[in-house]
VEXGU-548501 format. One line per field, with one value per residue (C-alpha): residue number from 1; residue in one letter; x, y, z negated. Coordinates in nm, 2 decimals, m for minus. Each point is the difference from the previous one (the first is absolute). Example, Ala and Ser with C-alpha at 12.3 -4.5 7.8 and 13.67 -1.06 7.14 Angstrom:
BEGIN
n <- c(1; 2)
res <- c(A; S)
X <- c(1.23; 0.14)
Y <- c(m0.45; 0.34)
Z <- c(m0.78; 0.07)
END
This chain:
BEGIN
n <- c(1; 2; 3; 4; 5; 6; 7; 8; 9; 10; 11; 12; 13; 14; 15; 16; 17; 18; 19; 20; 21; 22; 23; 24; 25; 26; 27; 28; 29; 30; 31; 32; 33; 34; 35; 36; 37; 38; 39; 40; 41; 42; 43; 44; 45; 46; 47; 48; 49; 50; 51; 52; 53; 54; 55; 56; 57; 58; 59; 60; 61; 62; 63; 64; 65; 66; 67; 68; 69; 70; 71; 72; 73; 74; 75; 76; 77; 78; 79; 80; 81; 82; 83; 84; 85; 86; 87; 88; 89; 90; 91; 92; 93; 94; 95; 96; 97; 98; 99; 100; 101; 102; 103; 104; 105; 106; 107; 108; 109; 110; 111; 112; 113; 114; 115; 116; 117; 118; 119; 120; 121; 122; 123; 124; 125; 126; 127; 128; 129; 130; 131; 132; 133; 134; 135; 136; 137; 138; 139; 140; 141; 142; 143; 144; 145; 146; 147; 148; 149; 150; 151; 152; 153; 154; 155; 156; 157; 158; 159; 160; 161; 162; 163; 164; 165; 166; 167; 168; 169; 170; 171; 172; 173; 174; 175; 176; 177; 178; 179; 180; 181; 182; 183; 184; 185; 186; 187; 188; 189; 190; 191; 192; 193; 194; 195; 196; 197; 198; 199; 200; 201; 202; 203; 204; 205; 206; 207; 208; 209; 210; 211; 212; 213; 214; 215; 216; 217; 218; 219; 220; 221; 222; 223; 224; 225; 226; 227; 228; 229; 230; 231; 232; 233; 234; 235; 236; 237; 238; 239; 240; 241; 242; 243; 244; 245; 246; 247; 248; 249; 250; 251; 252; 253; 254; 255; 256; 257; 258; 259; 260; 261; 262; 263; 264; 265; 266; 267; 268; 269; 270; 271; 272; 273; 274; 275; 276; 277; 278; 279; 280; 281; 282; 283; 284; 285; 286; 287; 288; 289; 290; 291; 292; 293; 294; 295; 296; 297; 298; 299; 300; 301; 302; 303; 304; 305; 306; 307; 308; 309; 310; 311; 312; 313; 314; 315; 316; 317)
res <- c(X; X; X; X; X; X; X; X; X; X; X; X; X; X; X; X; X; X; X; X; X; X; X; X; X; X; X; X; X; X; X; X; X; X; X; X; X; X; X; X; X; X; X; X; X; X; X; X; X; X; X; X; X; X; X; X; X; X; X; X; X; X; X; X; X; X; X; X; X; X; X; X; X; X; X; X; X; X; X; X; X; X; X; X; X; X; X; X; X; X; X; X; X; X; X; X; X; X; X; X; X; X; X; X; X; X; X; X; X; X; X; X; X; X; X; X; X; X; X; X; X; X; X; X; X; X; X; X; X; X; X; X; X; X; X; X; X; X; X; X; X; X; X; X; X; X; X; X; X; X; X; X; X; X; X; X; X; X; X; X; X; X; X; X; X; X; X; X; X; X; X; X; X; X; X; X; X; X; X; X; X; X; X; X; X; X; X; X; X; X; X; X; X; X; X; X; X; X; X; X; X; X; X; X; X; X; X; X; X; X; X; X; X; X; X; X; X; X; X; X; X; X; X; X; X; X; X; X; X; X; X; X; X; X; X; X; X; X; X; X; X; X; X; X; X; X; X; X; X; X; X; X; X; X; X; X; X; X; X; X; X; X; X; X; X; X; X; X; X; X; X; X; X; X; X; X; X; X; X; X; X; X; X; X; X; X; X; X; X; X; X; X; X; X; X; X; X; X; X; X; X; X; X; X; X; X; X; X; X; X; X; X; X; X; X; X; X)
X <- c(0.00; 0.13; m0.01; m0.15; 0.21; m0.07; 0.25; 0.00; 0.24; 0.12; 0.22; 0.20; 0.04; 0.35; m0.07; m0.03; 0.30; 0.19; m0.21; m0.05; m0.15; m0.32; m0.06; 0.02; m0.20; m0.28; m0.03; m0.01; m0.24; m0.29; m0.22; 0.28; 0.15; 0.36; m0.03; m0.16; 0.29; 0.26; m0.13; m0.05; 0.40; 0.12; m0.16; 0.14; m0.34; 0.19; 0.21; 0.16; m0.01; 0.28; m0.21; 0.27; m0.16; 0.02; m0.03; 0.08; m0.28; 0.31; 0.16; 0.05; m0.30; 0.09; m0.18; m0.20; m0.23; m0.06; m0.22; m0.17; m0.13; m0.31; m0.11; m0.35; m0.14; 0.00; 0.30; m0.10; 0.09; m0.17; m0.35; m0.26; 0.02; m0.24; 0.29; m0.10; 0.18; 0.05; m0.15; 0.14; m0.15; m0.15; m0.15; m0.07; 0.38; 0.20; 0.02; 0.23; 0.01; 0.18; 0.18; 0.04; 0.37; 0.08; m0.25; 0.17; m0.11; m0.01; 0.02; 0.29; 0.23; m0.08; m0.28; m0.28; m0.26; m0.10; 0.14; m0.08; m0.10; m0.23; m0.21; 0.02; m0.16; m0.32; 0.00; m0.02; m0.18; 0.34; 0.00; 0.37; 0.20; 0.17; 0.36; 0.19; m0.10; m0.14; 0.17; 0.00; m0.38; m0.03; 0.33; 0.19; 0.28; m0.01; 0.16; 0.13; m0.20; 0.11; m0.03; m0.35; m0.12; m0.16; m0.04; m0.15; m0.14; m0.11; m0.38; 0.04; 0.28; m0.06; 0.08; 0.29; 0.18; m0.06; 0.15; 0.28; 0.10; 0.00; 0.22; 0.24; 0.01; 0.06; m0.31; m0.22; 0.05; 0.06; 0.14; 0.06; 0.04; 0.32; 0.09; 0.41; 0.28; 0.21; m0.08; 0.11; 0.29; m0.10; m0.29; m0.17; 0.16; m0.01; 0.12; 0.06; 0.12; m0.07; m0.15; 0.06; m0.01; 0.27; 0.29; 0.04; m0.42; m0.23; m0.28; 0.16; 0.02; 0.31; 0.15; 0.22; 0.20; m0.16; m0.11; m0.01; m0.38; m0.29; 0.04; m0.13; m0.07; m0.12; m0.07; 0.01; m0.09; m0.02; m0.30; 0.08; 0.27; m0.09; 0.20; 0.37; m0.25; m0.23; m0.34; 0.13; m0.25; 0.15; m0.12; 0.04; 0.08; 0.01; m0.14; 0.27; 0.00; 0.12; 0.10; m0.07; 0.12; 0.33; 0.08; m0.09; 0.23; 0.27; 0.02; 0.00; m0.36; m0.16; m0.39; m0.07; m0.14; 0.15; 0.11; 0.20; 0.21; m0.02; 0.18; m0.18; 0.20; m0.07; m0.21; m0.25; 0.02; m0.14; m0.30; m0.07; m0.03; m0.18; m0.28; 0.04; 0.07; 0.13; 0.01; 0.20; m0.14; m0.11; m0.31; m0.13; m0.16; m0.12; m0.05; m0.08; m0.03; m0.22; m0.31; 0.07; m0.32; m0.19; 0.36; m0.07; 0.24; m0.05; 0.18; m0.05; 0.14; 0.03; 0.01; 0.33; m0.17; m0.04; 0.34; 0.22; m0.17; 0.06; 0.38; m0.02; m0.10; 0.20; 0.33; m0.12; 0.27)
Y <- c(0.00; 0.32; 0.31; 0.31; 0.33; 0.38; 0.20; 0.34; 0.26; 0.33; 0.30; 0.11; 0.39; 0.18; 0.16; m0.40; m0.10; m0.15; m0.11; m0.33; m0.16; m0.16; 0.43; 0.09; m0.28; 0.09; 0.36; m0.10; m0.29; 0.10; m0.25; m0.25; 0.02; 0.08; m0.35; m0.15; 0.11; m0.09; m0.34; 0.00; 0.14; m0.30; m0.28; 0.16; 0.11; 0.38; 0.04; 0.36; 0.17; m0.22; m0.29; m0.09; m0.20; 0.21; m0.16; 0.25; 0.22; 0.24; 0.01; 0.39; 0.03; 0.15; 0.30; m0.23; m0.29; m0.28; m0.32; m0.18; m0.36; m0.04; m0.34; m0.07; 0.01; m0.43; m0.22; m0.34; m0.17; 0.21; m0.15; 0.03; m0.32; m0.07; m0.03; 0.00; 0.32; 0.12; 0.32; 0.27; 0.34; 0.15; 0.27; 0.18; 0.09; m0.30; m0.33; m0.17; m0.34; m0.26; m0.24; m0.36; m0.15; m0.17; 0.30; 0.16; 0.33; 0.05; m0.18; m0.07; m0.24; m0.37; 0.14; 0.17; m0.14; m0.02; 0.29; 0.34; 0.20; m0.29; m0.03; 0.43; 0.02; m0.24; 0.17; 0.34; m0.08; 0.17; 0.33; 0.01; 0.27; 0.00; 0.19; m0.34; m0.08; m0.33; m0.23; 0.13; 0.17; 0.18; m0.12; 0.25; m0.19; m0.39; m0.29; m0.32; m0.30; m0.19; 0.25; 0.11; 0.31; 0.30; 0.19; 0.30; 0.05; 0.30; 0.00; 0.32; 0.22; 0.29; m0.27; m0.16; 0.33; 0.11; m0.35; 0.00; 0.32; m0.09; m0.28; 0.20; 0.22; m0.33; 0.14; m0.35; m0.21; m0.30; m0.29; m0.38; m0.29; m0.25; m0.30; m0.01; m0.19; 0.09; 0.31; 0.34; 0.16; 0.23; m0.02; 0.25; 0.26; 0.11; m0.17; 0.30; m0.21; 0.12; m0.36; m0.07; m0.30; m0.28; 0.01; m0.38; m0.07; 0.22; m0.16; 0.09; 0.36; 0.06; 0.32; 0.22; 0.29; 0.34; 0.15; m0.37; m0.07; 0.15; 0.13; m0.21; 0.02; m0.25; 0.10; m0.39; m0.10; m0.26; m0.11; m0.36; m0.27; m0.33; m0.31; 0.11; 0.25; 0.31; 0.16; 0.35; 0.32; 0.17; 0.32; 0.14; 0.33; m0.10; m0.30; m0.16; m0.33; m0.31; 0.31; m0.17; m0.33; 0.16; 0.28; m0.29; m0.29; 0.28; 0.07; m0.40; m0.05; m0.10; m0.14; m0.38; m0.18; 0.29; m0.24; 0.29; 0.20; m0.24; m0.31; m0.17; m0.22; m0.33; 0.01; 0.29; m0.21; m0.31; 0.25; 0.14; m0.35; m0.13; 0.27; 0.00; 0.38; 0.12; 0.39; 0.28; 0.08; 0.32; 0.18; 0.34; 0.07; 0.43; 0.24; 0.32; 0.31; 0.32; m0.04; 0.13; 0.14; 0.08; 0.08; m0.24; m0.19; m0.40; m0.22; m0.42; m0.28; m0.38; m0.28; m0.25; m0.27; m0.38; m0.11; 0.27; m0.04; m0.40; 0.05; 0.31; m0.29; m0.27; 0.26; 0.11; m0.08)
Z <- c(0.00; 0.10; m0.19; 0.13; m0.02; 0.05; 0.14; m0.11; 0.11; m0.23; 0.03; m0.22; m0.02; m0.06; m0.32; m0.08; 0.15; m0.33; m0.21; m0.15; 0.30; m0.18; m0.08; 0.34; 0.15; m0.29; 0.13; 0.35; m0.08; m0.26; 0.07; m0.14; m0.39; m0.02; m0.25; 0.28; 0.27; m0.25; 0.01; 0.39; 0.03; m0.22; 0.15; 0.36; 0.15; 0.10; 0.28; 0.09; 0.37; 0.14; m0.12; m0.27; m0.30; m0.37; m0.31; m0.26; m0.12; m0.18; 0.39; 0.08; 0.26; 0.33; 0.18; 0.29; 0.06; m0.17; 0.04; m0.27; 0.04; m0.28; 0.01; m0.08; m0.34; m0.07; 0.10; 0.18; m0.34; m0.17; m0.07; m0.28; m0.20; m0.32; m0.28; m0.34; m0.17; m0.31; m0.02; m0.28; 0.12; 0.34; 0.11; 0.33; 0.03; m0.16; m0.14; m0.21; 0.04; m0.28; 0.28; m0.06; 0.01; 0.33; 0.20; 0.29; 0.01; 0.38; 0.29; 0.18; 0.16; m0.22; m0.15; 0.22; m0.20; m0.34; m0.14; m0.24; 0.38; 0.10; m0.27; m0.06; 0.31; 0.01; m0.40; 0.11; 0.30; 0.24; m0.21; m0.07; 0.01; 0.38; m0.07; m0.02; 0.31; 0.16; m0.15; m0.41; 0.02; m0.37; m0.15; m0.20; m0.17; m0.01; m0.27; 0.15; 0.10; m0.35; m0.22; m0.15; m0.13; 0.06; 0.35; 0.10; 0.39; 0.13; 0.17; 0.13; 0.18; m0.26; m0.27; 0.19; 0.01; m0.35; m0.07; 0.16; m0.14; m0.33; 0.10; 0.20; m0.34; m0.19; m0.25; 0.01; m0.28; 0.07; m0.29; 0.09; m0.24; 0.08; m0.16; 0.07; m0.07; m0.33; m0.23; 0.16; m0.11; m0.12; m0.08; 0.21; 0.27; 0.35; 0.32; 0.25; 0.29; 0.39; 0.19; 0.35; 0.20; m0.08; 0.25; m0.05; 0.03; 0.16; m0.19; m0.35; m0.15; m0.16; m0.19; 0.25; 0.06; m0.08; 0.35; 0.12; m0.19; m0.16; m0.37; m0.24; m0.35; m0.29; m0.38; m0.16; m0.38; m0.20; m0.12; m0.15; m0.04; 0.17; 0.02; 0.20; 0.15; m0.06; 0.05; 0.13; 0.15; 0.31; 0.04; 0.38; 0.13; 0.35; 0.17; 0.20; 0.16; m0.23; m0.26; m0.32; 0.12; 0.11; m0.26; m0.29; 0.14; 0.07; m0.36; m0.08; m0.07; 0.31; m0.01; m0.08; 0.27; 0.29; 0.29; 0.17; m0.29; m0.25; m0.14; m0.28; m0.27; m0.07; m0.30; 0.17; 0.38; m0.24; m0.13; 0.31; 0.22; m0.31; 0.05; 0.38; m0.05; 0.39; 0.01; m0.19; m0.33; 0.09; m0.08; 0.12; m0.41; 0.03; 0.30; m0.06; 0.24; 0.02; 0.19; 0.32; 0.09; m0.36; m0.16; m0.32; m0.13; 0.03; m0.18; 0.06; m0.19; 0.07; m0.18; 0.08; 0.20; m0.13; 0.14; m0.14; m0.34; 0.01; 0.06; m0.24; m0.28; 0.16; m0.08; m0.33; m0.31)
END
């Protein structure tokens, strides 16, 4: 099946000439969000006049045209499927959904089915948010497929951009319960480590160079001693891929159970294959933002699902 695409051509002025290119393109382009054109620029949908592909929405924008591909509002993958969810709060703008362990959130290549999107959209009946394009209809900020926790998805484009600021200010509150190997040292602290993509495994995240990754930042306590491991919060100031996974193991802690960054001892392999526990112990507990729309402040908790709390016990001196 093949997707449909609209072609729509802009020029930008000289006075723009300079700007951050997702700016320009906004002030040439009203009837498109500069969120919106920021997502369209980073999943290569914008080519400049001598048709050369741009990926950087920060790219100094150039006095001239410019052609933007917008694909249409559902991907071919993207169909409404009746999923049971877990329903925290909604209202005409947003929804915060508590998301099961092993849940992808959106489709894509291995998974086009099944996921957080599907079930979103036969939910809200296709009223999602359309600023992360086809392909990620609503989503704001996303956990990985094993971990559970809470998610918030925009409904509307007013609510996606008032989101996503707050993110980009690092103002959401956002606090995740991890079961790790050993007790931190000490006992709480911050991990301010940039993340980029491993050199030796594309698939992994790995800490870099400064001006080689993203900042990233994780405030970590202790909340109880376990057997050879601990109960610990991480609290997030920005969301970055694998973050907690990589910023815990890097200071010797990684989660029990992570299959990518971690290396589990004997005694917690034996626990974990006796309760058939496969995932990272990792749990998206709070969330809490500023109504984008209504300006109150919401504030969600969850409780740690059945399988953290059964290893929680099974670790317990």
């Amino acid at each position: 099946m093949t997707r449909g695409v609209s072609i729509i051509r802009a020029c930008i002025a000289s006075d723009a000439a300079g700007w951050r290119l997702d700016r320009a393109l906004a002030a040439a382009l009203p009837a498109l969000s500069r969120e919106r054109l920021k997502a369209l620029i980073s999943s290569g949908e914008v080519r400049d006049g001598a048709g050369t592909q741009v990926r950087d929405p920060s790219a100094k924008a150039k006095a001239g045209k410019y052609e933007v591909r917008v694909p249409d509002p559902i991907a071919p993958h993207n169909e409404p499927q009746d999923i049971a969810l877990e329903i925290v709060h909604e209202d005409d703008h947003l929804i915060v959904v508590d998301k099961p362990a092993g849940m992808v959130v959106h489709p894509a290549a291995g998974n086009f089915d099944g996921t957080l999107v599907n079930a979103l959209l036969h939910h809200c009946a296709g009223r999602l948010s359309s600023i992360g394009g086809v392909a990620r209809p609503g989503i704001v900020h996303r956990i990985d497929k094993d971990t559970s926790g809470l998610l918030v998805v925009a409904k509307t484009d007013v609510a996606h951009e008032g989101l996503s600021a707050q993110f980009a200010r690092h103002s959401i509150d956002r606090r995740y319960q991890a079961i790790v190997a050993g007790v931190p040292n000490p006992t709480s602290g911050s991990v301010d480590a940039p993340l980029g993509r491993s050199s030796a495994n594309r698939q992994k995240m790995a800490i870099v160079e400064s001006g080689r990754g993203k900042r990233a930042l994780t405030h970590y306590r202790l909340v109880q001693p376990l057997l050879s491991s601990a109960l610990v919060e991480c609290r997030l100031e920005t969301g970055r891929t694998h973050q907690v996974r990589v910023h815990m193991a890097s200071i010797g802690n990684p989660l029990l159970g992570d299959p990518v960054y971690g290396r589990s001892k004997i005694a917690h392999r034996d626990i974990l294959n006796q309760l058939d526990f496969k995932r990272q112990a990792l749990h998206a507990a709070e969330l809490g933002f500023v109504h984008p729309v209504s300006k109150e402040n919401l504030s969600f908790k969850s409780a740690m699902p059945s399988d953290m709390q059964e290893l929680f016990r099974a670790l317990t001196v």
